[in-house]
C-alpha positions as CSV (number, residue, x, y, z in Angstrom):
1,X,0.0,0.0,0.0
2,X,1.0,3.5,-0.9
3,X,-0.6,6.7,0.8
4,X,-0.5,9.9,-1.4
5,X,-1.2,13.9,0.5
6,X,-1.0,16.5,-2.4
7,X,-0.5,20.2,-1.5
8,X,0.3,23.1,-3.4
9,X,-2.9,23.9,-5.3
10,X,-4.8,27.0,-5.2
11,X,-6.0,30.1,-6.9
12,X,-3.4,32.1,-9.7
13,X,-3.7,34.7,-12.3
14,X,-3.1,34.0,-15.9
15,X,0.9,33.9,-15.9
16,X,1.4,32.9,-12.9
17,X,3.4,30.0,-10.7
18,X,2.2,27.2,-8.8
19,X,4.4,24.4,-7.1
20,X,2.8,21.5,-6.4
21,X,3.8,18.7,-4.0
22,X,2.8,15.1,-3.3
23,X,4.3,13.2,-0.6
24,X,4.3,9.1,-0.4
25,X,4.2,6.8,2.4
26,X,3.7,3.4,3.2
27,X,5.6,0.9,1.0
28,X,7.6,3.4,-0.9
29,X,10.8,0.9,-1.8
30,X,7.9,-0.6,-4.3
31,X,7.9,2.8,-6.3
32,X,8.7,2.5,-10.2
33,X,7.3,5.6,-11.5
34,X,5.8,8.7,-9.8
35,X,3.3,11.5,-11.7
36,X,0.5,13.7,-12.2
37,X,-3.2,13.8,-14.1
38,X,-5.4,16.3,-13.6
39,X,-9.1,16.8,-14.4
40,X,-10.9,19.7,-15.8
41,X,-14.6,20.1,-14.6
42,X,-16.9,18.2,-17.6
43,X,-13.8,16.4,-19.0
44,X,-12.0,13.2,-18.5
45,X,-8.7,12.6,-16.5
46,X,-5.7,13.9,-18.4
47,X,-1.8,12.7,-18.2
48,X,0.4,15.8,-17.3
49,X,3.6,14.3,-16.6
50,X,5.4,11.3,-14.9
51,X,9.0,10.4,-13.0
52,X,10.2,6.9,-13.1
53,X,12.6,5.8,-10.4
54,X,15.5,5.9,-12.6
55,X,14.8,9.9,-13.2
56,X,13.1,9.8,-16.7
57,X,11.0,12.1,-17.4
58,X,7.6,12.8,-19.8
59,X,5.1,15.3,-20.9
60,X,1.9,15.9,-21.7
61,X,2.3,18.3,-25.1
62,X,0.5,20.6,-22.7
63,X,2.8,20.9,-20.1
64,X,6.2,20.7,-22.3
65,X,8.2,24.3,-21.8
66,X,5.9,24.9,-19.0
67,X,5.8,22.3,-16.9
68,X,8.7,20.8,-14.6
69,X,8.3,17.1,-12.6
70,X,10.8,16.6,-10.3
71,X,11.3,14.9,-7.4
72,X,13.5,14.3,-3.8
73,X,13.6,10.7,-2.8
74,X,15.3,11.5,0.7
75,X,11.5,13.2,1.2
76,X,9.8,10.4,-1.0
77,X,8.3,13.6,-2.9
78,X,7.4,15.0,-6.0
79,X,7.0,17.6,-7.4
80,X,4.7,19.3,-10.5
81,X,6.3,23.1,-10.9
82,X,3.8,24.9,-13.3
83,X,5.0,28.5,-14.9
84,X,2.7,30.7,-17.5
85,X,-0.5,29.3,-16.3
86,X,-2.9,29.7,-18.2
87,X,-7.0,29.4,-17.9
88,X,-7.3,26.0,-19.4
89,X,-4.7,24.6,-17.0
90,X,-7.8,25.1,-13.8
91,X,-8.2,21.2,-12.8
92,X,-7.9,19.1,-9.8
93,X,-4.3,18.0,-10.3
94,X,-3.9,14.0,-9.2
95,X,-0.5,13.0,-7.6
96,X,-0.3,9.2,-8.5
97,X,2.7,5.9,-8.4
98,X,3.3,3.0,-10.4
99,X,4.5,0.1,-8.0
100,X,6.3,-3.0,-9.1
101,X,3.4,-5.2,-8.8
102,X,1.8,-2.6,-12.1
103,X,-0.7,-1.2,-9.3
104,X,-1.5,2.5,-9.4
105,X,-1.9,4.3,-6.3
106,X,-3.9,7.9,-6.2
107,X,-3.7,10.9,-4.2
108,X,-7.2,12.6,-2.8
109,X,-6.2,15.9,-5.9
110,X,-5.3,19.5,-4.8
111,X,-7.5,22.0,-6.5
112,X,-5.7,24.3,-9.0
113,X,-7.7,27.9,-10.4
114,X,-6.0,29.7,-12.8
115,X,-8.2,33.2,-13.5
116,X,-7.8,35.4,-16.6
C-alpha cells in the first residue's frame, strides 16, 4: 500500500506560478514511476507528466516548456512546478505511483484555479 497527500494547489492569475507537491508513504521501496493527471470540470482525467525511479521524465504536449516534474527521494516527494499558467490549466491535479506489482496508487487531488 502506498498513501499519497498532495499540497500546493490553489488560486493564480493567468501567468502565474504554482508548485505543487505530493508526498508518499507506506511501502515506498515498491515505487517505479511517480506522476501527475489532472481533471478539468466536464472532462476526463488527463496525463500531465510522470517520473520513473531511474529519473526519466515525460510530458503531456500541454505541459512541455511549461511544466517541470521533479522529485526528492530522501522526502519520498514529487513535485509538478507549473510556470505561465494559463486558464485552461484550472483542474484538480492528481499525484499518482506506479509500484512494481503494475498497481497505481492515487492521491485525494489538490485544486488548482487559474483566472484570466
Amino acid at each position: 500500500q502506498v498513501q499519497l497527500v498532495e499540497s500546493g494547489g490553489g488560486l493564480v492569475q493567468a501567468g502565474g506560478s504554482l508548485r505543487l507537491s505530493c508526498v508518499a508513504s507506506g511501502s515506498i521501496f515498491s515505487i517505479n514511476a511517480m506522476g501527475w493527471y489532472r481533471q478539468a470540470p466536464g472532462k476526463q482525467r488527463e496525463y500531465v507528466a510522470q517520473i520513473t525511479r531511474g529519473g526519466t521524465t515525460n510530458y503531456a504536449d500541454s505541459a512541455k516548456d511549461r511544466f517541470t516534474i521533479s522529485r526528492d527521494t530522501a522526502k519520498n516527494t514529487v513535485y509538478l512546478q507549473m510556470n505561465s499558467l494559463k486558464p485552461e490549466d484550472t483542474a484538480v491535479y492528481y499525484c499518482y505511483v506506479i509500484v512494481t506489482s503494475g498497481k497505481t496508487y492515487w492521491g485525494q487531488g489538490t485544486q488548482v484555479t487559474v483566472s484570466s
